[in-house]
N, C-alpha and C positions, 0 to 999 in steps of 0.2 A: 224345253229342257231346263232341268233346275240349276239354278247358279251355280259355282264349285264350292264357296263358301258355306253355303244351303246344305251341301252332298257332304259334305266334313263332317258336319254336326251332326246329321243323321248316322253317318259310319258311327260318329263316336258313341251316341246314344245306342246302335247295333250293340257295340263290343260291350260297353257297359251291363246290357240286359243280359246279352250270351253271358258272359261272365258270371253274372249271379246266377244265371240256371243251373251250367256249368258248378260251379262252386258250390250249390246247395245239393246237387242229387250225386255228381260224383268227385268234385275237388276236394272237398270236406273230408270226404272217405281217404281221399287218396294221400293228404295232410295231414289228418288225425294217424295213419298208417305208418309215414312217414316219421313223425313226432316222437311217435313210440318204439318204434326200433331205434333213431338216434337214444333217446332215453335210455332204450336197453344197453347197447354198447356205452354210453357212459355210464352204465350201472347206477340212475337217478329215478327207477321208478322203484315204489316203496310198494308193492305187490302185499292183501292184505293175504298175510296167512292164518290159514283157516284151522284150528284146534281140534282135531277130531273125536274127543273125548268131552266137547261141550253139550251140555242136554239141560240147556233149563227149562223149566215149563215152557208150553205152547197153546194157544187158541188158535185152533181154526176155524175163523170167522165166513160165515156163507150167510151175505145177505140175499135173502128170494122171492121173487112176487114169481105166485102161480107156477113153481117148479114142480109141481108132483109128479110127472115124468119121468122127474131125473133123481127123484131122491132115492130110489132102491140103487141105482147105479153109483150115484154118490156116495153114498153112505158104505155100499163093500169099496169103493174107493180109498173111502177114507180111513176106516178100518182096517184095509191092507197096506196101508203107510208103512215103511223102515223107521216107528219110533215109539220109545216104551210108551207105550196105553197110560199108564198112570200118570203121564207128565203132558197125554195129549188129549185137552179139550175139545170138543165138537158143539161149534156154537151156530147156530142157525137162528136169525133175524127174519121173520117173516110176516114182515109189516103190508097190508093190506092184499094179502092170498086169500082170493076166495074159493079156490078152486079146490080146496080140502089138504094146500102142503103141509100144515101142522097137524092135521090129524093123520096125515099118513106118517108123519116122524114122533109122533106115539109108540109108534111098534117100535123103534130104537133107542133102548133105554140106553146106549151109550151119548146121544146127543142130547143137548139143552137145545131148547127153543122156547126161542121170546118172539110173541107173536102181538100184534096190535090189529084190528081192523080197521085203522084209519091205514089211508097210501100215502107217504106223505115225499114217495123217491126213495131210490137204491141211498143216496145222503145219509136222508132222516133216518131209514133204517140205521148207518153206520154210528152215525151220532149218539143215537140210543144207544146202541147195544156197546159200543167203545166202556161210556158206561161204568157198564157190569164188567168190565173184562179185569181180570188179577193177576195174569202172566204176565213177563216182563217182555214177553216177545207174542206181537199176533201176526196170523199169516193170514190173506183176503184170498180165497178164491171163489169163482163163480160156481153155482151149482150145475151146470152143463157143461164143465170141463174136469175132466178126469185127471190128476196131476201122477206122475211117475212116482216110481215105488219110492224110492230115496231122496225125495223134492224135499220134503219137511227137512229131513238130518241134512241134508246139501246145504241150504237156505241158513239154518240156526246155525253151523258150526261158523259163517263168515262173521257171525255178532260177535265173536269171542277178539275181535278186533276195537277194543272202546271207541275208534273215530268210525265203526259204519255205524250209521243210524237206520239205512234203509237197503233190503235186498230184494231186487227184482229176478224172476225167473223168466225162464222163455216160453211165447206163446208159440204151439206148433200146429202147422194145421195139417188135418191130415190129408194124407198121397190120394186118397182112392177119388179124391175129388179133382187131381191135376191137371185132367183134362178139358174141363171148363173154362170157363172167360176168368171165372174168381177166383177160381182154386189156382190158375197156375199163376194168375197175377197176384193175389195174395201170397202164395206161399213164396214164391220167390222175391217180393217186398219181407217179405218177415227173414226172410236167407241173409238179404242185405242187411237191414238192421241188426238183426244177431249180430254180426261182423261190428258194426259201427258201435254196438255197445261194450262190446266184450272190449276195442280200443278204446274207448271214453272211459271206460273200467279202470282201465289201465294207466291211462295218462292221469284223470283225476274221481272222474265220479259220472256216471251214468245221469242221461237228462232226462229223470221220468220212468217209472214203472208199468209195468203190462198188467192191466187190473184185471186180467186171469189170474195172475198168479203174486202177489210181492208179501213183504212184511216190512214191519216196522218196530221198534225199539218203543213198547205199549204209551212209556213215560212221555212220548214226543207227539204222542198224537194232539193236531190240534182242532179241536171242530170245524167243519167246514160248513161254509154258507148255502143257505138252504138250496140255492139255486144253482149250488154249481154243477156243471155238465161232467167234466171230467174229474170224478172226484179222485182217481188214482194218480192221477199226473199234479194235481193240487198237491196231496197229502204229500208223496214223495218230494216234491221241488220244495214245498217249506221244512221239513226235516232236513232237507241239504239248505236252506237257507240256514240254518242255525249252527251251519259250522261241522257238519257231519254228513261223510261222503253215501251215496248210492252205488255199491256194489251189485256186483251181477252174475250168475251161475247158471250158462245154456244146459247142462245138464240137471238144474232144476227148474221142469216143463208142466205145462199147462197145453194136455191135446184136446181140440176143439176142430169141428169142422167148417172147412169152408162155406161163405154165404153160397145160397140156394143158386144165385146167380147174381148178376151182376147190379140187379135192378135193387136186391134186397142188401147190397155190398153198398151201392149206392147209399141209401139209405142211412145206412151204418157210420159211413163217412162224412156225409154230410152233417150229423149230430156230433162227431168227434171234432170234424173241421168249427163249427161254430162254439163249442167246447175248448177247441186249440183258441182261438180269437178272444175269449171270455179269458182264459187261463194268461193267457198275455198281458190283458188289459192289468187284469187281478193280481199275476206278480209282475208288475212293470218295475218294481225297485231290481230286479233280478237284472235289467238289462245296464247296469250301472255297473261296467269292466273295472272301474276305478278300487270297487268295493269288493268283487266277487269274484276276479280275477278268471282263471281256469275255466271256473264252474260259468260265467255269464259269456264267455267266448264258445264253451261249447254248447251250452243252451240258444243262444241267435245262432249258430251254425247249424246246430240239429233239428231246432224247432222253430225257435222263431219265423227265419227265411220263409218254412215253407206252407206256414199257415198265412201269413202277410202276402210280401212282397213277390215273392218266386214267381203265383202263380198268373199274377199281373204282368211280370215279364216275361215270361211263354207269351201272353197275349200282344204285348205290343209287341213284339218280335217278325209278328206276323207283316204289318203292313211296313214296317220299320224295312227290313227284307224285301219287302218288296218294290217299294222307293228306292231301292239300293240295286234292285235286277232290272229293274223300267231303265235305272240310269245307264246299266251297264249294257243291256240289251236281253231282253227274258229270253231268248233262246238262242243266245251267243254261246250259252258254257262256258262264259268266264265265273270268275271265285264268288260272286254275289250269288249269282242266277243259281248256279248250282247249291249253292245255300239253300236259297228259295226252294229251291226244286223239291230237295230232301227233306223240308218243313213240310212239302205239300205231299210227300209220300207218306210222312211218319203221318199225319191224320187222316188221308187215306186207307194207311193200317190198323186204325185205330176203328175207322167207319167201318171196314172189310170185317173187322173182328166182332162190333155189335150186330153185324147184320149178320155172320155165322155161330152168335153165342149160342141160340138155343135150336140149332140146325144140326142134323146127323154128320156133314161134312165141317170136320174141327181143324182149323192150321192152329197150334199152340202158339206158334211167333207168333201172330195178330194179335192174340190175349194179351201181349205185354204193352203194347203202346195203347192200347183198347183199358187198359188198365191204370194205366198212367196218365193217361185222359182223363181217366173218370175221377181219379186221387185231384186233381187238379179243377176238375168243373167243380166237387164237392166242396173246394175253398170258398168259391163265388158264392155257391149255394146257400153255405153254413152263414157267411159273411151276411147276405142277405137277411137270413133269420133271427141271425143275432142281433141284427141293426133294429128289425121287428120286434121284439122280444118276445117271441110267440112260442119260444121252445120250452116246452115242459118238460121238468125234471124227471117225470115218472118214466123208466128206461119201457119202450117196445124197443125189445128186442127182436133182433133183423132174421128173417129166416134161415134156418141151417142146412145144409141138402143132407140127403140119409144117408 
């Protein structure tokens, strides 16, 4: 039997870990929600309002390796945008395509295309082509995501606010795939975050943009290093570093489909997770509350926690838990064990869910902890790789189901 002294500490280290789990997936939410309704009732948030008669030039910037797929879709995409023609560029970056994407964007004399045959990364691409860009506003979207009729006009009227610098839209994924391991666990992670951003929106400034879809105030861009993973969440967090918020517009979307399944969801998360880890290390002045107030409390609350530490406290939680049911008696049903217990069901649900992913018999509840698992291994993973340096910059992109 362990000493009581011994058992204290352990409790205490329990409540500590539950806590930051707790706090990073749903106190955060629940805080930030709280924050801004009092805000509201004191009438102390400054809501940017958006001009609706703003139209100044636009770039829409699509860097692409090997997208000729999607460039007939794209391109009536982008042509069918809500915004005058003459103030909207179509700029395609198609640095190391061998598979003929600039000769297929030949037959649309409404796009430019800067094309290189060296690959040097979705980056280099952006670097380059930044460039050549003359508008005062560019919007990034991916060539395999189709953005909503009124995304462009949505997105540009919030600049007419001189303190946004940066406007993120929402990624949606689409319904037809919700019955999957990925689809339902993805789309319902992306339900959550919409929520959490539209309040970070609100109290100060969004932490990070969805590189389907954002833009940026052209003058603010700052080149980014050649290696970096996440170059959307980069570009956006130093534009809010310089004293100018990130706004956000759920009704200016970016639909893409969910990964093919979970193995190539995996994948996916795993390069953003080691991406998250690089991106941390890279803006570390950001985590300096003293300095950046708002914006550095909700960047460790949003992001930080859960590329770090979170995913190490799930794990010790585990035997921590169960030092704490041994003491109390593992199948007494007091308050410990039953802890226990419920840890041991939620990855049972989680295993129940990989082992029915690609099985004709689907329970959708299993997909969410099945999902939540896998958000969570791909910390370790990414961690891993990072530590390695073995992640190359040039994006393979994760497969999409049809």
């Amino acid at each position: 039997m362990i000493n009581t002294p011994t058992m204290k500490t352990v409790a205490i280290i329990f409540w500590i870990l539950a806590g930051i789990v707790v706090y990073t997936y749903v106190g955060y939410g629940i805080l930030l929600y709280a924050l801004v309704k009092i805000r509201r009732v004191l009438r102390l948030n400054k809501k940017v309002v958006a001009n609706q008669s703003y139209e100044p030039a636009v770039t829409l910037f699509i860097a692409a390796y090997n997208e000729k797929d999607y460039v007939a879709a794209k391109m009536k995409n982008s042509l069918e945008l809500d915004y005058p023609k003459d103030k909207l560029t179509i700029l395609w970056v198609t640095d190391g395509s061998d598979d003929g994407t600039n000769q297929v964007l030949t037959d649309y004399k409404e796009a430019t295309v800067l094309h290189d045959p060296a690959r040097n990364g979705k980056i280099g691409a952006m670097n380059r082509g930044m460039k050549l860009v003359e508008t005062p506003i560019v919007i990034f979207s991916d060539a395999n995501t189709m953005l909503g009729r009124e995304s462009v006009r949505r997105i540009v009227r919030l600049f007419s606010d001189e303190k946004v610098g940066c406007v993120s839209g929402e990624k949606r994924i689409q319904d037809k795939n919700s019955d999957t391991a990925s689809g339902a666990g993805e789309g319902l992670y992306w339900k959550y975050e919409s929520a959490l951003k539209k309040w970070d929106a609100e109290l100060y400034s969004v932490v990070g943009a969805a590189g389907e879809l954002f833009a940026i105030r052209t003058e603010l861009y700052q080149e980014v290093e050649k290696d970096t993973l996440l170059d959307d969440f980069v570009i956006s967090l130093r534009v809010a570093q310089k004293g100018f918020t990130i706004q956000y517009d759920p009704e200016a979307y970016a639909i893409e489909s969910a990964s093919a399944n979970v193995k190539e969801e995996l994948k996916r998360k795993i390069r953003i997770s080691a991406g998250g880890i690089q991106s941390v290390v890279r803006l570390r002045s950001l985590l300096n509350i003293f300095k950046y107030g708002k914006l550095s409390f909700q960047y460790i609350s949003h992001r930080v926690l859960r590329w770090t530490i979170t995913p190490l406290c799930l794990l010790l939680l585990i035997p921590a838990g169960w030092i704490l049911a041994v003491q109390e008696g593992l199948f007494d049903w007091g308050f410990y064990s039953t802890l226990f217990w419920l840890q041991v069901l939620f990855y049972i649900a989680a295993l129940t869910g990989w082992f029915l992913e690609n099985r004709s018999t689907r329970v959708k509840l299993l997909f969410v902890p099945y999902y939540f698992f896998i958000m969570n291994l791909s910390v370790f993973l990414g961690l891993r790789r990072y530590l390695k340096g073995n992640q190359s910059v040039n994006w393979e992109r994760a497969k999409r189901a049809e």
